[in-house]
N, C-alpha and C positions, 0 to 999 in steps of 0.2 A: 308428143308427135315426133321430135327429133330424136329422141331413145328410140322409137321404135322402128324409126329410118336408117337408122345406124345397127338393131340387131337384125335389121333385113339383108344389109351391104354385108354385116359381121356374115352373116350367116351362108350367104351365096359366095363368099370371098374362102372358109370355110369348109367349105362343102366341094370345093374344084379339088380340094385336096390330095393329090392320087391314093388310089387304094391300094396300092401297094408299097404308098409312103411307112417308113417304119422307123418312129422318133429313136428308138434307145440306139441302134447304130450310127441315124446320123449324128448323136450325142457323141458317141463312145468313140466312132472308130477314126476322125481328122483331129479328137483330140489325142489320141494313140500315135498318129502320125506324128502330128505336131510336136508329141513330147519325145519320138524315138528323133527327128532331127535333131532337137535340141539336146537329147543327149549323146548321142552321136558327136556333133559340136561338141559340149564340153569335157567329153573322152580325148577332145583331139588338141587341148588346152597344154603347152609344156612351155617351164622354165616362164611360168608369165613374169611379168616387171610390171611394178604400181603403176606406172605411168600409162600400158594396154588397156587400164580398167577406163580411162577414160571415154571408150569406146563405148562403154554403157549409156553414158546419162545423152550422148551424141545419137545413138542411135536412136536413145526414146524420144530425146527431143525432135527428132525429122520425122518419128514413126506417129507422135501428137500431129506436127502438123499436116500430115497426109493426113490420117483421119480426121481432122478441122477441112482442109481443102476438099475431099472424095465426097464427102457429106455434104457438102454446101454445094459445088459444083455438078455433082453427076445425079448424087441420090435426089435429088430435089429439083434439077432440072435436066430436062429431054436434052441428050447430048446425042447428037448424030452418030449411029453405031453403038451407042450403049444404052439405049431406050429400054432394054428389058431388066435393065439395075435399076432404073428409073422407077417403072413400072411394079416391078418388086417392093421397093421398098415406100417408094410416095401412095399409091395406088392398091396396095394390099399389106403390108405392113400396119401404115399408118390409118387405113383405113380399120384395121381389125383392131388397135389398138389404140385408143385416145388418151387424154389426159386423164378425163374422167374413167377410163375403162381397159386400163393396161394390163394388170394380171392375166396371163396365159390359164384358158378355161380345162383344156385336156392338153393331153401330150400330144395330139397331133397338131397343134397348133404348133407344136416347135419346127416345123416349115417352116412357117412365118416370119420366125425370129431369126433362128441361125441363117449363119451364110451355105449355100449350097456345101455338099460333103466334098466335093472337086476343089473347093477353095483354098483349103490348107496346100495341096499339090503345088495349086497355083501358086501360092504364096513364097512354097521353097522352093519353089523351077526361079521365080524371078528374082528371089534373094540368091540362090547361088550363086550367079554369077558375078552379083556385087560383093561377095563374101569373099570370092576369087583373085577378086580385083584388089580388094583390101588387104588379100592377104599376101598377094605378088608386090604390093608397089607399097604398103607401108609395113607389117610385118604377119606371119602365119596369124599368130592370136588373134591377131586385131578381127583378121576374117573370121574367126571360131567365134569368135565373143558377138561380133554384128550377125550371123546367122543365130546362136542362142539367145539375143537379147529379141530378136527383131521375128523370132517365133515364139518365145517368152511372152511379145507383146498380140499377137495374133491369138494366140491361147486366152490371154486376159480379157479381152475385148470381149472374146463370144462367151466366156462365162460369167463376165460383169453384166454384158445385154440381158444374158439369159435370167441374170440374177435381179434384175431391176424388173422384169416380166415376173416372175417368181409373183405368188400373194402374198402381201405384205405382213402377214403371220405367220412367213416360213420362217425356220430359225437362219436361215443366210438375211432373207431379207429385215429381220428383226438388227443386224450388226448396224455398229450407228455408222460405221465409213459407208457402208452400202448404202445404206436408208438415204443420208443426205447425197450422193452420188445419185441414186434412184431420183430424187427430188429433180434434180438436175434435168434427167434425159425427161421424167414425166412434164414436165413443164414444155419443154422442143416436144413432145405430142399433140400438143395443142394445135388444131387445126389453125389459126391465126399467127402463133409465132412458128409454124415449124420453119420454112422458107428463109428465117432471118435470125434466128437465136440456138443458141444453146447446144455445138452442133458436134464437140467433144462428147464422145461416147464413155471413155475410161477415165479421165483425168479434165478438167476443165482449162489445160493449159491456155491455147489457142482461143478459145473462148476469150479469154481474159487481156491475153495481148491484144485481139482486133476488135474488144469492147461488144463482142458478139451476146456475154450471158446477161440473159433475162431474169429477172427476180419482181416480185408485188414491190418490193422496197425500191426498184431501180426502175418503176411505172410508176410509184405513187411519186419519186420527184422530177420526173419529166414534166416541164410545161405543158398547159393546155393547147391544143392547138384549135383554130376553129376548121370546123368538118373532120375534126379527127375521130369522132364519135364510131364504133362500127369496122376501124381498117386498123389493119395489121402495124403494128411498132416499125420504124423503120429500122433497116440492117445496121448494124455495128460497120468500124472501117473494115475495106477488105484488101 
């Protein structure tokens, strides 16, 4: 009965899908975008010093915990003014795609998954100016390297998501860093833990620092609670 409840929601969720939606560009063309920034950026790379590359692991680590924070905060609850990320992703997303039922069925389903194709835009309109900034007040590189790292990590994201949707007989999804990565996000599908677990997309950084990831091993040594039978694990710190 709940299969058939859930290929009703799949299928009406599905079917909204515009008809003039057309996957292979949304694929193709914000990753096009996204890789001419970032090479753009690294054509503009001179005279680096060891010491600029620290810029790297800085950026990822801020760019982890935004993705840990935007997930838990907006995509999973109705934020006033941004209710249709909400809506996207808690509400048709997660609805077409469960724990039990995540593989993407056709290519039009990659609506579903990626970010809207305006998003990369977005992405470099807001990095720019912090790229400006880094690059006026601490040195040029610094800003070249946080725009290439911090669209390097925008690029990852939506083809690690897309690659965890993949069926798990593709040869991406057969790689074992993917496969256990995939484990990861399919588990945050779970109607029951989405809200509270597992909320790292690429990397389980953030996760890990605010005790947020879920596993059967980290439920079977939880304490019994009484009336816990039925309701959701509680959240990790935040």
């Amino acid at each position: 009965m709940m299969d058939s409840v859930h290929e009703r929601h799949r299928r009406a969720i599905v079917d909204r899908v515009p008809s003039w939606y057309r996957p292979l560009p949304h694929l193709v063309l914000p990753s096009l975008v996204g890789l001419a920034a970032l090479i753009f950026a690294v054509t503009r790379i001179h005279a680096l010093r060891p010491i600029e590359l620290l810029a790297i692991p800085a950026t990822v680590l801020v760019a982890f915990a935004f993705e840990w924070r935007v997930h838990r905060s907006v995509l999973h609850r109705r934020v006033p003014g941004l209710g249709i990320i909400y809506d996207r992703h808690e509400l048709q997303h997660h609805v077409v795609f469960t724990d039990e039922d995540m593989p993407m069925r056709s290519a039009r389903e990659l609506q579903l998954i990626l970010m809207p194709a305006y998003a990369v835009l977005l992405i470099a309109l807001v990095n720019a100016p912090l790229a400006y900034l880094a690059s006026r007040f601490v040195a040029p590189n610094v800003g070249y390297i946080y725009l290439v790292t911090s669209m390097g990590f925008f690029l990852t994201y939506e083809w690690m998501h897309l690659a965890y949707h993949l069926p798990e007989a593709h040869p991406i999804g057969r790689i074992r860093l993917v496969a256990r990565l995939r484990e990861h996000h399919r588990r945050h599908h779970a109607p029951r833990l989405m809200r509270a677990w597992n909320f790292n997309v690429t990397v389980p950084v953030f996760d890990w620092i605010h005790g947020t990831t879920w596993s059967p091993e980290r439920e079977a040594g939880r304490p019994a609670r009484r009336g816990s039978r039925g309701r959701s694990p509680a959240p990790g710190r935040s």
